[in-house]
BAFI-3210 file (N, C-alpha, C; in Angstrom, 3 decimals, decimal comma, padded with zeros to 6 digits):
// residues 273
n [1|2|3|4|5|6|7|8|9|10|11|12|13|14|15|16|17|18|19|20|21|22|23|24|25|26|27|28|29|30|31|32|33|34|35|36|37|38|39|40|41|42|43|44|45|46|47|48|49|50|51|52|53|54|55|56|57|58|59|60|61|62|63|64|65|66|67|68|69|70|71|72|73|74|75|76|77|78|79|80|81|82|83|84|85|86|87|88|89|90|91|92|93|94|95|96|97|98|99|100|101|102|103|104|105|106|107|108|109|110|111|112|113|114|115|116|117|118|119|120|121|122|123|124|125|126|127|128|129|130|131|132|133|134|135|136|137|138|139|140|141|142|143|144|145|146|147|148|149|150|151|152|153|154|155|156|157|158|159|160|161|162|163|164|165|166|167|168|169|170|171|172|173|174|175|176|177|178|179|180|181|182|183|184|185|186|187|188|189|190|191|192|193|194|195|196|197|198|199|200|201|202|203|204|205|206|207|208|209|210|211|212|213|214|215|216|217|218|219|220|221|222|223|224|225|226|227|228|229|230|231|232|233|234|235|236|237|238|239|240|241|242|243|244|245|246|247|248|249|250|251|252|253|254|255|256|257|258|259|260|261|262|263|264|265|266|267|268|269|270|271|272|273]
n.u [002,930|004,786|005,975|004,677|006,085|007,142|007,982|009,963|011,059|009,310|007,194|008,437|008,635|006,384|005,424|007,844|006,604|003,924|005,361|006,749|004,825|003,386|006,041|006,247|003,693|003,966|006,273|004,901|003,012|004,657|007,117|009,339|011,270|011,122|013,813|016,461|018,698|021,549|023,499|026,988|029,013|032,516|033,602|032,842|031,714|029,356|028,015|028,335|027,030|024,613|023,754|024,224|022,252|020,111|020,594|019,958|017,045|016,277|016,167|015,237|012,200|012,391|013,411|015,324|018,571|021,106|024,462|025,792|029,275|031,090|033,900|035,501|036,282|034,882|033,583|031,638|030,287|030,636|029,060|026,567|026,231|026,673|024,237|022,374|023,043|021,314|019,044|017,839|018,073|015,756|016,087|016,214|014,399|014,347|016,579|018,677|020,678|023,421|023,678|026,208|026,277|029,848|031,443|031,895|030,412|027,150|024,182|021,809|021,609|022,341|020,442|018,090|019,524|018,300|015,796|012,312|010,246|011,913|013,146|013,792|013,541|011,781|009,499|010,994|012,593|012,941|011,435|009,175|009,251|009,650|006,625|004,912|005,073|004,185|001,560|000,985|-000,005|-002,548|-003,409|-005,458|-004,074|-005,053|-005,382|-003,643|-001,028|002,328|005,794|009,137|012,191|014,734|015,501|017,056|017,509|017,309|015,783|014,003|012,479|011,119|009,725|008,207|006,512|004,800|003,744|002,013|000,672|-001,099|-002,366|-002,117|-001,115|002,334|005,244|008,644|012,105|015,138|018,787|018,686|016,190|017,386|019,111|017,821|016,717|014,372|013,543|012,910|010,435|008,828|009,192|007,406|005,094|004,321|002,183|003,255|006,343|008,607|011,970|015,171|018,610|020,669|022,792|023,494|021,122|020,040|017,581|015,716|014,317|012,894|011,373|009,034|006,010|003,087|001,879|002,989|003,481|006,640|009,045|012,074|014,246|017,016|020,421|023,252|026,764|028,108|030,371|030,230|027,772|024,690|022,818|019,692|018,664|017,026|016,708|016,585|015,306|014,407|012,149|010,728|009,070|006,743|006,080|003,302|003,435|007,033|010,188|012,748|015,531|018,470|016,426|014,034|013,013|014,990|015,408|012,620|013,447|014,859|013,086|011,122|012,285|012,259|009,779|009,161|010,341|008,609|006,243|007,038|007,519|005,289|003,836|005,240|004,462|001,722|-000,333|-000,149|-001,257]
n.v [-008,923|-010,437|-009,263|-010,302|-013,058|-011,960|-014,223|-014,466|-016,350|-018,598|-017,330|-016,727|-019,315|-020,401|-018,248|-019,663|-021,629|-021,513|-019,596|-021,578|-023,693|-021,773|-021,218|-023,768|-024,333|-022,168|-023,100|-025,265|-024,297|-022,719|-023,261|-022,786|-021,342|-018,041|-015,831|-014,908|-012,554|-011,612|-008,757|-008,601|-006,457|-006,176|-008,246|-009,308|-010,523|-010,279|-009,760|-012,331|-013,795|-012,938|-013,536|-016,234|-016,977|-016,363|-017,622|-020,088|-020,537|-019,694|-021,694|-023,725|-022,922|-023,322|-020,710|-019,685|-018,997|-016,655|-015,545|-012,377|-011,455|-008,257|-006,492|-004,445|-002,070|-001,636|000,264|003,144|003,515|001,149|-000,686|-000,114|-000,553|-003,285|-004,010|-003,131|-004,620|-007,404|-006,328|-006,023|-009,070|-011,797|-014,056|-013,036|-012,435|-010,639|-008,365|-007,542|-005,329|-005,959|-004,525|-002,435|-000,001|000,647|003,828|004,603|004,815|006,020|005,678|006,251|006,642|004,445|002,543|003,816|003,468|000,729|-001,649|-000,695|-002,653|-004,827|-004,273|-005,768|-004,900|-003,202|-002,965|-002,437|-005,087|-005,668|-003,189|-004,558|-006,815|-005,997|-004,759|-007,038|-008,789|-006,617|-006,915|-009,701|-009,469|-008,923|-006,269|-003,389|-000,877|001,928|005,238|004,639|005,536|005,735|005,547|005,768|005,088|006,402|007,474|006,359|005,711|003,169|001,673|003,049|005,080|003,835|002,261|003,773|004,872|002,535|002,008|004,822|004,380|002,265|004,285|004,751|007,521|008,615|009,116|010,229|009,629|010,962|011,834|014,450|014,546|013,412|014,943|017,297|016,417|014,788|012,577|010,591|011,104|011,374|008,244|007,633|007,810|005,676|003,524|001,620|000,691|001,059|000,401|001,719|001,732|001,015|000,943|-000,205|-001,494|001,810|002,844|002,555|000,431|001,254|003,582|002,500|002,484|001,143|-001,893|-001,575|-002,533|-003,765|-003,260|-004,345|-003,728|-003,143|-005,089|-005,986|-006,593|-007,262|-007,748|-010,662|-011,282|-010,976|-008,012|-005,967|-002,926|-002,110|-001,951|-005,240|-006,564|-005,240|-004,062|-005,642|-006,104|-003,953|-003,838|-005,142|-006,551|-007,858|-008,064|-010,451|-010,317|-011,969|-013,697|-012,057|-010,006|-010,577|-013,363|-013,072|-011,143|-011,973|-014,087|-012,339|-010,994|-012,947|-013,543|-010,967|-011,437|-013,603|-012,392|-010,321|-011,684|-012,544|-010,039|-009,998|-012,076|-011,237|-010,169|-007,369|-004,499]
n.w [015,227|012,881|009,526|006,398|004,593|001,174|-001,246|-003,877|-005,529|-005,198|-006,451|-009,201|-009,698|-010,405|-012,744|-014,660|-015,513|-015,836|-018,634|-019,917|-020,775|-022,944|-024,720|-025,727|-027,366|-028,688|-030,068|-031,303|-032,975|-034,353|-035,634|-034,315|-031,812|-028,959|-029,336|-027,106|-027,171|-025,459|-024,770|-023,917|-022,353|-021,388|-018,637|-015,600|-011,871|-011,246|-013,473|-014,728|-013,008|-013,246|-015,743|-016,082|-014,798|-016,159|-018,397|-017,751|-016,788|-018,998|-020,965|-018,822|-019,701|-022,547|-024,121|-026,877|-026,266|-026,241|-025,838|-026,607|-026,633|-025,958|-025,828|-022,655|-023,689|-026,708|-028,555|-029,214|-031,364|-032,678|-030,925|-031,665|-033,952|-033,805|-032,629|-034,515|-036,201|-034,707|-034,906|-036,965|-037,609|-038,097|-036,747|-034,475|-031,510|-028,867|-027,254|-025,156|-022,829|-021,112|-017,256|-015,648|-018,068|-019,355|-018,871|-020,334|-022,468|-023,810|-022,345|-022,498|-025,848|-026,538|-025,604|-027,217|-029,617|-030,287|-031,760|-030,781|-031,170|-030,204|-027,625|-024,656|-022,379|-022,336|-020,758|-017,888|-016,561|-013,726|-012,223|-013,036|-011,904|-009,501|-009,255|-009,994|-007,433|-005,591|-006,618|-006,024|-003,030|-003,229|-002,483|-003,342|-005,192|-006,083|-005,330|-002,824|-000,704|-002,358|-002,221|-003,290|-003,044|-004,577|-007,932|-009,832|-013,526|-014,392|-012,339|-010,339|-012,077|-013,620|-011,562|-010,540|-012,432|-013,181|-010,823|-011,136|-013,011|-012,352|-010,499|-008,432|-005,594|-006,151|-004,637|-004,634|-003,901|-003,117|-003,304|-002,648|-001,168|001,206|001,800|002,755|004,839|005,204|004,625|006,293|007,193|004,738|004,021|006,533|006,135|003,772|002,149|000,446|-000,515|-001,936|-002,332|-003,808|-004,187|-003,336|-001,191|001,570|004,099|004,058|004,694|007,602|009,718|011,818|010,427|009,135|008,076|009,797|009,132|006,251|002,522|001,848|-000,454|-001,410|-003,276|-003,802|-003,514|-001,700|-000,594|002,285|004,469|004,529|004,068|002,473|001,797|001,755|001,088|003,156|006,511|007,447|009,814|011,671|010,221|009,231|011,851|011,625|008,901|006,830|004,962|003,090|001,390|001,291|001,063|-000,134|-002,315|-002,926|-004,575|-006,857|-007,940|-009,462|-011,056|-013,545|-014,607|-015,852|-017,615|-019,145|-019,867|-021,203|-023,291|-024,305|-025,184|-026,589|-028,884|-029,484|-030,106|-032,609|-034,347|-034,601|-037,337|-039,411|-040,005]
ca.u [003,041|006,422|005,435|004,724|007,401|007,295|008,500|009,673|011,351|008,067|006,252|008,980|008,476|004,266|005,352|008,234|005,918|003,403|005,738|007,047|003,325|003,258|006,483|005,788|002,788|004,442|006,849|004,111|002,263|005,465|008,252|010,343|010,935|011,367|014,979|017,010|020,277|021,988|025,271|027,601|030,290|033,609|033,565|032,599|031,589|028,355|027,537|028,222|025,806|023,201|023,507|024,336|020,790|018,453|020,660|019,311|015,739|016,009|016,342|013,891|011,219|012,445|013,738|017,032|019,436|022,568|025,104|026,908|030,342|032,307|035,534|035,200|036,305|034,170|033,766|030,085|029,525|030,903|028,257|025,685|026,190|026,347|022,386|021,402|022,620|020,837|017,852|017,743|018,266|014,744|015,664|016,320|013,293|014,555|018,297|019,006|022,243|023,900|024,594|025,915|027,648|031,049|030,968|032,432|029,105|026,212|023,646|020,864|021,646|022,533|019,338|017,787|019,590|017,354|014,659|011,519|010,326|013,020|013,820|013,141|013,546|010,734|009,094|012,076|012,631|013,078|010,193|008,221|009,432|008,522|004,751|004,335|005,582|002,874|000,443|000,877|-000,240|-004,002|-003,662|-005,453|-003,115|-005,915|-005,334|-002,639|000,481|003,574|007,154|009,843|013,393|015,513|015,047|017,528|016,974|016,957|014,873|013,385|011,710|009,940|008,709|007,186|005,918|004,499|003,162|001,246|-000,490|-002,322|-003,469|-001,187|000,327|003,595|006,532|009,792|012,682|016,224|019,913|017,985|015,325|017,842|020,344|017,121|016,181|012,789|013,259|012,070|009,050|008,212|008,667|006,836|003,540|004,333|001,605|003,478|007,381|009,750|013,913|016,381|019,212|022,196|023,301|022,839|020,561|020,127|016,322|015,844|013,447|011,798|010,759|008,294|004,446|002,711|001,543|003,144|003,989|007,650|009,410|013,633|015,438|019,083|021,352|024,732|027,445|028,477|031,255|029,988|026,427|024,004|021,580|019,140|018,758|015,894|016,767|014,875|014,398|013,245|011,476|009,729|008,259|006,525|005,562|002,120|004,451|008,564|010,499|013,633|016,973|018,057|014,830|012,747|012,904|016,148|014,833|011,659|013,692|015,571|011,931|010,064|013,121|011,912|007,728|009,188|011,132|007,652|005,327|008,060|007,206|003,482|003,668|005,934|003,751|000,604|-000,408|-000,082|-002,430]
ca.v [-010,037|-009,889|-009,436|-012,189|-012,668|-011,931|-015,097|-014,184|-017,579|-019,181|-016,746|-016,603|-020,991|-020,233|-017,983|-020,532|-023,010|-021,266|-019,481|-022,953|-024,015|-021,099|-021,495|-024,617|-023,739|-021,526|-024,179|-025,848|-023,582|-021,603|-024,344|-021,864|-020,920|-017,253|-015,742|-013,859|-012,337|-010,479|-007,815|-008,207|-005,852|-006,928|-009,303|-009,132|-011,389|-009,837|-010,207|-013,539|-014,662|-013,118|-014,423|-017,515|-017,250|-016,007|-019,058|-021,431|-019,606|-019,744|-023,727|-024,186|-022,393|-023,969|-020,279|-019,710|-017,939|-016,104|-014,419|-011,705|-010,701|-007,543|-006,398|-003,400|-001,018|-001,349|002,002|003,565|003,405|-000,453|-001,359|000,459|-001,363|-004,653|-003,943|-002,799|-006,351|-007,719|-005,411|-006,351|-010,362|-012,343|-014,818|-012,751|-011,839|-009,770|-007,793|-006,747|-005,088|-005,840|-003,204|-001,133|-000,103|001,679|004,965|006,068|004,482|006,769|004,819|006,756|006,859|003,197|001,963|004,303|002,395|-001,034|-001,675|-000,896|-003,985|-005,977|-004,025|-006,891|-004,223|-002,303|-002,856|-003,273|-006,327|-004,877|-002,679|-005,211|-007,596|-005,377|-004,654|-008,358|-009,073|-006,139|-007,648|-010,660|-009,156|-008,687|-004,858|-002,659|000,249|002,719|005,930|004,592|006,511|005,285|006,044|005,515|005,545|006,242|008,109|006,159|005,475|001,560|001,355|003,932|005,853|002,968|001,817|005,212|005,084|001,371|002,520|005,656|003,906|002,149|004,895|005,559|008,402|008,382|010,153|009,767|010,383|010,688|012,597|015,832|014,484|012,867|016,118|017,635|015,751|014,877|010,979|009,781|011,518|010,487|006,954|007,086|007,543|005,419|002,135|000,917|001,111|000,354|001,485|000,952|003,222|000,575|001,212|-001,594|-000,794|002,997|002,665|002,171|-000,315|002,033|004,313|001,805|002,441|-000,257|-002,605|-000,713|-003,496|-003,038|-004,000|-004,012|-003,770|-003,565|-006,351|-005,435|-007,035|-006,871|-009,025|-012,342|-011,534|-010,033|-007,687|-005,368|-001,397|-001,535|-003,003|-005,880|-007,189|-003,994|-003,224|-006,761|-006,035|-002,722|-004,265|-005,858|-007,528|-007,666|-008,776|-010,640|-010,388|-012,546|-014,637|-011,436|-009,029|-011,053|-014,536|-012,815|-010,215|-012,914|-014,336|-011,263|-010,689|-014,135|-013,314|-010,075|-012,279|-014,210|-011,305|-009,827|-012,679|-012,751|-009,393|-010,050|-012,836|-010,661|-009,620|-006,145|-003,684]
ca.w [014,283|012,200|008,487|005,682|003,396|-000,311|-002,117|-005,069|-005,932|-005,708|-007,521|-010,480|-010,238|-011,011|-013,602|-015,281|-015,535|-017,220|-019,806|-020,452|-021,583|-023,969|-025,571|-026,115|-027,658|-030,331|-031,099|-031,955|-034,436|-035,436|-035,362|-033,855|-030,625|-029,031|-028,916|-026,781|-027,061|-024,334|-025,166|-022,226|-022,138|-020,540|-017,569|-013,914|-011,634|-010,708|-014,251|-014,834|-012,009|-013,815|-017,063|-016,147|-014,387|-017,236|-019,074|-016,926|-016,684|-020,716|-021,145|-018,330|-020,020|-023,917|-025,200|-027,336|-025,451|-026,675|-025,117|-027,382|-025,692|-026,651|-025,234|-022,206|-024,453|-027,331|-028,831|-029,030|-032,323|-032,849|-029,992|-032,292|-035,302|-033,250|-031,802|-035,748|-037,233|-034,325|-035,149|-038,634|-037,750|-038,118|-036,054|-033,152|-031,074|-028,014|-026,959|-023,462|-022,498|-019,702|-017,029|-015,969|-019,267|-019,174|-018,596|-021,920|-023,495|-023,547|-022,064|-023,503|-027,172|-026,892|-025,535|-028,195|-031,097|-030,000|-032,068|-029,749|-031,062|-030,245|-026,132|-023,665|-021,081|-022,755|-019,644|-016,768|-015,799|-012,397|-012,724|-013,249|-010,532|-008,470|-009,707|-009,544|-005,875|-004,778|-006,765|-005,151|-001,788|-003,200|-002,092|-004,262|-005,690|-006,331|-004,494|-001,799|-000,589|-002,656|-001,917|-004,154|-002,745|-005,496|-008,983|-011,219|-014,854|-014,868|-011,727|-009,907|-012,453|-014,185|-011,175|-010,174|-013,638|-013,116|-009,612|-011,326|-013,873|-011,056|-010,264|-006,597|-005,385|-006,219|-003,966|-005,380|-003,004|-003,630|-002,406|-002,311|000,028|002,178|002,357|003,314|006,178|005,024|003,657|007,057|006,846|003,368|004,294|007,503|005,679|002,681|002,524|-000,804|-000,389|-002,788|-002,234|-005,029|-003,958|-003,710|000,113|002,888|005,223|004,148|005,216|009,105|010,079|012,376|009,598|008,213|008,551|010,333|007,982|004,788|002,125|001,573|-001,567|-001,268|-004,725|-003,286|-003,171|-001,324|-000,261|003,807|005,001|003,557|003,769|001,213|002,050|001,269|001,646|003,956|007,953|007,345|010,650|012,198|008,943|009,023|013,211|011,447|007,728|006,377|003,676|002,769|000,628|002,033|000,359|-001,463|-002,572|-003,087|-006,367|-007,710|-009,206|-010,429|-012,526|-014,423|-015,266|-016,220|-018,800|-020,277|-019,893|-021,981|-024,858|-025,244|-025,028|-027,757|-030,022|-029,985|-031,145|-033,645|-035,223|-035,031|-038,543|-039,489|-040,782]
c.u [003,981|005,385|005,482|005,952|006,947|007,931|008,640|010,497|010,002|007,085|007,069|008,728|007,406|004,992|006,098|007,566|004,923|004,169|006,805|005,774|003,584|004,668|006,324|004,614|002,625|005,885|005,891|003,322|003,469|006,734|009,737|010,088|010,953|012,752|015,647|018,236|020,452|023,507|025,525|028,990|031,392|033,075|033,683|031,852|029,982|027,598|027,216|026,973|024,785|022,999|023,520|022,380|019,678|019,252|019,649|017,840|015,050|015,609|014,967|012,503|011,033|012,860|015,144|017,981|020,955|023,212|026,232|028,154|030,995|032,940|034,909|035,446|036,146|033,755|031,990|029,320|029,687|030,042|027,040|025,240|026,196|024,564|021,956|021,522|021,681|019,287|017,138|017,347|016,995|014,861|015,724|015,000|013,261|016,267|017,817|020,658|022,076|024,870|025,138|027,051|028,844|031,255|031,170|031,410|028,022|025,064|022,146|020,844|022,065|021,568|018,382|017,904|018,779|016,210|013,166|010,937|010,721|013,560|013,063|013,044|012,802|010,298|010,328|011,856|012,414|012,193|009,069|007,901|008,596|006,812|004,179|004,126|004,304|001,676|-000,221|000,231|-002,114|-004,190|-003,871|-004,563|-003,720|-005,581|-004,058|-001,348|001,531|004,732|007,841|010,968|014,475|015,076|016,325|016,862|016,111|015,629|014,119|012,348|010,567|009,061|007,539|006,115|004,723|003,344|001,612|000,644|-001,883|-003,133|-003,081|-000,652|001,539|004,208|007,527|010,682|014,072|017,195|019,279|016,677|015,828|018,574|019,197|016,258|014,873|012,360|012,662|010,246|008,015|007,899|008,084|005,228|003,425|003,500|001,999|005,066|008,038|011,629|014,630|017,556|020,491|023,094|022,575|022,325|020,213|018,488|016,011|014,283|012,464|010,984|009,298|006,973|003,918|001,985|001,789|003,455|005,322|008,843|011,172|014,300|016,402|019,507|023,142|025,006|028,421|028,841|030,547|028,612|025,644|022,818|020,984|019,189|018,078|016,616|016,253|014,522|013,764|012,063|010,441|008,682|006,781|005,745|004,475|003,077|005,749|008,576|012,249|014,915|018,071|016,718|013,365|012,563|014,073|015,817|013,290|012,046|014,266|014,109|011,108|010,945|012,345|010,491|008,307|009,351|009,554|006,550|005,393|007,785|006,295|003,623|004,392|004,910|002,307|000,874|-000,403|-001,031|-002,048]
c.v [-009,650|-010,246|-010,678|-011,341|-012,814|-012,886|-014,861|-015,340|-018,102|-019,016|-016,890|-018,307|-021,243|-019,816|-018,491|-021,261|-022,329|-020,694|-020,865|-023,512|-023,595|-021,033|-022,975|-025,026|-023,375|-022,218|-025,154|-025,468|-022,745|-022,566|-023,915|-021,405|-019,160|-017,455|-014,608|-013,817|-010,907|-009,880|-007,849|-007,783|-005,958|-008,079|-008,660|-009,950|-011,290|-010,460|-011,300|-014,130|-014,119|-013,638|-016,068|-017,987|-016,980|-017,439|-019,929|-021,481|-020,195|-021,220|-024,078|-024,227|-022,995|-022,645|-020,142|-018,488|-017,878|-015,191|-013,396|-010,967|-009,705|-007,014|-004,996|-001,806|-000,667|000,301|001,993|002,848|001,717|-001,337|-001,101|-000,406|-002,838|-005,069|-003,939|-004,193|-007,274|-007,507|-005,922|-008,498|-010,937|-013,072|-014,909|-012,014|-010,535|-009,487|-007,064|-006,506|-005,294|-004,985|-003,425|-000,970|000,561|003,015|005,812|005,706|005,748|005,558|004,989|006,262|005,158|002,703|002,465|003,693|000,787|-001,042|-001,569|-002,486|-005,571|-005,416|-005,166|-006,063|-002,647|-001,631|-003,391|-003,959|-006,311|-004,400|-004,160|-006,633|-007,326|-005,463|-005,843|-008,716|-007,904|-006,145|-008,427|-010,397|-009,121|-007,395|-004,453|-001,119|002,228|004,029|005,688|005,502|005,451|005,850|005,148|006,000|005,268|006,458|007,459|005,404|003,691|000,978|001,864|004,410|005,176|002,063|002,822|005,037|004,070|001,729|004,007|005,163|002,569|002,707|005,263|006,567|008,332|009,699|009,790|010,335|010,256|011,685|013,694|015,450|013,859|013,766|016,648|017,463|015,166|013,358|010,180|009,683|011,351|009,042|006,712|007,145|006,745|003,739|001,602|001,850|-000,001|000,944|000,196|001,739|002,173|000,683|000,306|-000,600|000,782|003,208|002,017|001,270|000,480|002,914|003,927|002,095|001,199|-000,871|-002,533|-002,805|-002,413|-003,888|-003,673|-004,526|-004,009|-004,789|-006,170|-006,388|-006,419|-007,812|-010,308|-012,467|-010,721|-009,419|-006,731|-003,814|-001,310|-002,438|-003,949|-006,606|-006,511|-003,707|-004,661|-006,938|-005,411|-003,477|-005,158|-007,263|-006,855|-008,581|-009,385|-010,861|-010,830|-012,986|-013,660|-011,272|-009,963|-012,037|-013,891|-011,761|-010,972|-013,686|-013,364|-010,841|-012,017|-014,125|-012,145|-010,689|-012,728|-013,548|-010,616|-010,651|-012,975|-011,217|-009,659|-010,671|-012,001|-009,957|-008,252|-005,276|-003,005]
c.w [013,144|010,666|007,767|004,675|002,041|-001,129|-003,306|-006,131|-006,229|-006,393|-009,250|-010,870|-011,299|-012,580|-014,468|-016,125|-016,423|-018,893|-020,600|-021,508|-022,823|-025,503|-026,141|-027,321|-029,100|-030,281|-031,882|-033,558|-034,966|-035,962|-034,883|-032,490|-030,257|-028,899|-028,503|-026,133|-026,143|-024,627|-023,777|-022,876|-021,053|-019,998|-016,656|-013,545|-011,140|-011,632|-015,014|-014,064|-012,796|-014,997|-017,033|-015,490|-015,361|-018,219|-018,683|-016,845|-018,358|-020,903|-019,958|-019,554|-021,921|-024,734|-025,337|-027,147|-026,058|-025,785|-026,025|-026,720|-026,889|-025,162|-024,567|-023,237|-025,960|-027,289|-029,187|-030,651|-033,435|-031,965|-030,695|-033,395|-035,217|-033,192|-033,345|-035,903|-036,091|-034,567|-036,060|-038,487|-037,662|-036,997|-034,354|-032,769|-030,155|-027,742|-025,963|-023,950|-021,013|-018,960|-016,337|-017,145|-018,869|-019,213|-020,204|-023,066|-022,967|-023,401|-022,523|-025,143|-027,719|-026,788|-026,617|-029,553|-031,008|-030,789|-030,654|-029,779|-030,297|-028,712|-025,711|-022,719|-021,349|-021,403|-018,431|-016,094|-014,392|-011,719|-012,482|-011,964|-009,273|-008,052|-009,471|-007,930|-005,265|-005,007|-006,339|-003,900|-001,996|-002,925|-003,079|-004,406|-005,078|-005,361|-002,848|-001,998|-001,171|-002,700|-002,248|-003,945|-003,695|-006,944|-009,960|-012,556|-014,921|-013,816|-011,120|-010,474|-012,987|-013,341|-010,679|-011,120|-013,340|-011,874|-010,233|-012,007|-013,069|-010,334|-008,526|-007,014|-004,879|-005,407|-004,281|-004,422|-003,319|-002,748|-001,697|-001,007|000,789|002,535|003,293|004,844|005,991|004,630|004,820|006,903|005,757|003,382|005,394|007,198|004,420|002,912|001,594|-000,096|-000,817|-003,142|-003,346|-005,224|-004,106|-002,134|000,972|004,189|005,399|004,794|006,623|009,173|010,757|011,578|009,151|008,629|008,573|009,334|006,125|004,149|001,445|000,372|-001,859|-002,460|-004,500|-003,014|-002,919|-000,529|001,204|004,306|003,609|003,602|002,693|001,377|001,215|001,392|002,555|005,094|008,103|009,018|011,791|011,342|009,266|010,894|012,112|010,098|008,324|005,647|003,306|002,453|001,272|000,795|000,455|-001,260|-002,824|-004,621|-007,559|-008,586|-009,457|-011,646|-013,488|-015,547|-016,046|-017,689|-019,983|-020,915|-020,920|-023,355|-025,197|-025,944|-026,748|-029,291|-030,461|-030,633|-032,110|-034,979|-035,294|-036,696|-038,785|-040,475|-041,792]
res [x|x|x|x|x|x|x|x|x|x|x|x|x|x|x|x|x|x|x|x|x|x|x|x|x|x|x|x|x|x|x|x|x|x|x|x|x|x|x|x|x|x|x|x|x|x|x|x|x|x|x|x|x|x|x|x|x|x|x|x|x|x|x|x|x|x|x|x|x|x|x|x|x|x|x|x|x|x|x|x|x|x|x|x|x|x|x|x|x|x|x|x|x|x|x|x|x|x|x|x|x|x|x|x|x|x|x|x|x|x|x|x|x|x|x|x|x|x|x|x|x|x|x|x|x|x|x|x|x|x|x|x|x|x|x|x|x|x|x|x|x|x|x|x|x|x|x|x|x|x|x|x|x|x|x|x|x|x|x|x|x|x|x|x|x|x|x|x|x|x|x|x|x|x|x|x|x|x|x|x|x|x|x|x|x|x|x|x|x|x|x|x|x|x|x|x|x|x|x|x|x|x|x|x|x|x|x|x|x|x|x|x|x|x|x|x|x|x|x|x|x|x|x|x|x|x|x|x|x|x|x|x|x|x|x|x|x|x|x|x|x|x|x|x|x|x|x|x|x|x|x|x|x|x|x|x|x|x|x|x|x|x|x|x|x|x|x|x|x|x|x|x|x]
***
């Protein structure tokens, strides 16, 4: 029986709809809505599609969306002093950057200058996509095998992270456990599997443990189609639950950025001790 699919359109609709309610809500008692401004450095076309999608996401839902453009070669410490007056601004609630930055940015020491306050990608959007989508399944966490293909900063690590505070064991796998020979073997016992590596199809369908739920981050471009890292239609014989790419992890990370902005704003208005 070929696995169920992971909707993550229809799940990001549910969750629209309610953070629509809520801003709503606090326009009511605040007369203000939340707001959130996104730094996009240069232009690319990748990046456009997504902004133009948390636009659209934004206005659904009723919050006030900005887009701050600077020029690719914005210098470090002119991107710095952009985020402070943002920092400083009342009537801004949340600041994302959009990646990946340019290499001659430090990507550390920039996310660093963000008010914590004020990160929307406190919790990664991404990250969090994820966590939802294997929520969705009703599987409890507790003690299961998790495998985690791919240790980078923006996504990997925070879902490991996300994954351990549930209380799974986490396996994290990366170049070194693929020079090694050993990444099959990691994912052939993994009942939680989540790859975010960036390579089509680097995950063989056969690998998959029978009924694992399998959660595919990647979105690559092959000829004129768009897939995922994992094989999905070997991977989906073998799976409990997958996520199909597009329509899985992609329109729920655009939402979870917006559930962050409102989240961002209730604390804000909490009173302080």
């Amino acid at each position: 029986m070929p696995a169920r699919l992971l909707n993550g359109k229809a799940l990001a609709d549910k969750i629209k709809a309610q953070l629509k309610r809520e801003v709503a809500a606090i326009r009511k008692r605040y007369g203000r809505v939340p707001s959130l401004s996104m730094i996009q450095i240069g232009s690319n076309k990748a990046a456009a599609v997504y902004i133009n999608s948390q636009e659209r996401a934004a206005r659904q839902i009723g919050i006030d969306y900005k887009v701050v453009k600077l020029g690719k070669s914005v210098s470090q410490e002119t991107l710095i002093r952009r985020i402070g007056r943002l920092n400083k601004d009342r009537r801004t609630t949340a600041i994302m950057l959009e990646m990946p930055l340019p290499k001659t940015l430090d990507l550390k020491r920039v996310l660093y200058s963000i008010d914590p306050g004020k990160n929307a990608e406190k919790i990664n959007p991404t990250a969090s996509a994820a966590m939802e989508l294997i929520t969705s399944t009703g599987i409890s966490l507790f003690g299961r095998e998790a495998v985690v293909v791919g240790h980078g900063e923006l996504v990997g690590k925070p879902i490991a992270m996300s994954l351990l505070d549930k209380l799974a064991t986490v396996t994290i796998c990366h170049i070194g456990t693929a020079k090694r020979g050993n990444l099959r073997a990691h994912i052939g016992r993994a009942e939680i599997l989540v790859v975010a590596v960036g390579k089509p199809n680097v995950v063989k369908g056969g690998w998959i443990k029978r009924g694992a739920v399998v959660v595919d981050v990647g979105i690559n471009k092959v000829g004129d189609r768009i897939v995922g890292d994992v094989e999905f239609e070997l991977a989906r014989r073998r799976a409990g639950f997958i996520t199909p790419v597009p329509g899985g992890v992609g329109p729920l990370t655009v939402v979870m950025s917006m559930r962050s902005c409102v989240e961002l704003f209730k604390e804000q208005m909490r009173p302080r001790r």
